[in-house]
C-alpha positions as CSV (number, residue, x, y, z in Angstrom):
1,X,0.0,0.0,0.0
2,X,1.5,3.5,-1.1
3,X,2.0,5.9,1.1
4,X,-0.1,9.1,0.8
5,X,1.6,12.6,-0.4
6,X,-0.5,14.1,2.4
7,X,1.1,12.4,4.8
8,X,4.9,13.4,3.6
9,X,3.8,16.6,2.8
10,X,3.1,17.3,6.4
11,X,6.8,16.4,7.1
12,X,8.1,19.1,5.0
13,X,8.8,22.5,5.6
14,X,8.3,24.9,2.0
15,X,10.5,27.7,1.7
16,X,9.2,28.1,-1.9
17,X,11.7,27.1,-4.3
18,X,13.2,24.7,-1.6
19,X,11.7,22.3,0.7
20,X,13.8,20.6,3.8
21,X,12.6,17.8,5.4
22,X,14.2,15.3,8.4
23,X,15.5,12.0,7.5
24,X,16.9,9.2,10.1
25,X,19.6,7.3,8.3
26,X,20.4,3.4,8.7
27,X,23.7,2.3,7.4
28,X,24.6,-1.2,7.0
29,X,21.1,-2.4,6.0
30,X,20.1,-5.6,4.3
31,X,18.8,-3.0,1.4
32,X,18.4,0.5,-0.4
33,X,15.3,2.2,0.3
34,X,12.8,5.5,2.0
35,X,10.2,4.4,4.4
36,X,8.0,5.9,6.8
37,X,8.4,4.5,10.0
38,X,5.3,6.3,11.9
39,X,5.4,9.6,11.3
40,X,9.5,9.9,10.4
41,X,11.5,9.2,7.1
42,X,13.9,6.4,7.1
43,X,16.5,5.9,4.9
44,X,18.1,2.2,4.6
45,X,21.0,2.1,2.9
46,X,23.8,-1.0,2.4
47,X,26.5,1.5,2.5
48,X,28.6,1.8,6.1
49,X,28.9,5.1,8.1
50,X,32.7,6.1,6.9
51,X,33.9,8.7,4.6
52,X,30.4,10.2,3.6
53,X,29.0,6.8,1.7
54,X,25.7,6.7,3.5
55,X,25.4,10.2,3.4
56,X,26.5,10.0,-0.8
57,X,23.6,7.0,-0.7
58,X,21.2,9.4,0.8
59,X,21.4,12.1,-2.0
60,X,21.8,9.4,-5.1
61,X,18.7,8.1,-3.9
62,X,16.7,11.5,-3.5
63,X,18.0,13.0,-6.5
64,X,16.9,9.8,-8.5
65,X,13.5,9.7,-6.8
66,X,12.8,13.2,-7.2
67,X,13.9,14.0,-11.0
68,X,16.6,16.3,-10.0
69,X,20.3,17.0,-10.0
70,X,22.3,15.4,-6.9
71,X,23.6,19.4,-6.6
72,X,20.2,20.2,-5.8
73,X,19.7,17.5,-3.4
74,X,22.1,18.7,0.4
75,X,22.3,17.6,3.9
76,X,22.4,20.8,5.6
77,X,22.1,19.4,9.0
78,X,23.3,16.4,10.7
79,X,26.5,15.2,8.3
80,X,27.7,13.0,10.8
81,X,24.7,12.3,12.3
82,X,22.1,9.8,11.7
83,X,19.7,12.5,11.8
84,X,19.6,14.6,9.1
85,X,17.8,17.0,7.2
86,X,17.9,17.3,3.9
87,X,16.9,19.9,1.5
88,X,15.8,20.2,-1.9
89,X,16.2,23.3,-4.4
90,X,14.3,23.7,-7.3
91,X,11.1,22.0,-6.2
92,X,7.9,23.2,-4.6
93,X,6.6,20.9,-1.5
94,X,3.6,19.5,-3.2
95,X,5.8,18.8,-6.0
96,X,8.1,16.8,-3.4
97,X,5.2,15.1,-1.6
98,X,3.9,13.6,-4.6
99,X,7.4,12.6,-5.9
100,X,8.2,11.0,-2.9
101,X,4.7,9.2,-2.8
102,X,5.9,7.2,-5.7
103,X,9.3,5.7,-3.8
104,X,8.3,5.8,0.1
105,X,7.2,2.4,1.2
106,X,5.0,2.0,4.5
107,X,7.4,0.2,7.6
């Protein structure tokens, strides 16, 4: 079962031509993928926690979902955290919601 856009898009902050939203990052997972885990992004990723891979996983993965550039795609908080947030230029939120409807998988 999909995952509404309402729901993500209640995650996300709109700052017009950008959106950020918070994403929890697990390295070392048995796979790649985004899913809401209550009411909070997850990303799962293979890739270990040393020199930026799971970070590098995290933006592949948005800018492929989303139909954008991976410069448009930045972790401006949380680097070396597994909390993050993450935003995205170039897109409106609804336009975000609804792209990440189509990848986000229900935990």
């Amino acid at each position: 079962m999909p995952v509404p856009a309402e729901t993500l898009r209640k995650l996300l902050e709109d700052y017009g031509d950008r959106v950020r939203f918070p994403v929890y990052v697990r390295p070392e997972s048995n796979r790649t993928a985004l899913v809401l885990e209550g009411d909070e992004l997850v990303f799962l990723t293979e890739e270990p926690p040393v020199e930026g891979r799971a970070n590098a996983s995290l933006v592949r993965f948005l800018a492929r979902a989303l139909g954008v550039n991976r410069s448009q795609v930045e972790i401006v908080h949380g680097a070396r955290s597994r909390a993050k947030v993450v935003e995205i230029r170039g897109l409106d939120a609804d336009a975000v919601s609804e792209r990440l409807a189509e990848v986000v998988e229900p935990w």
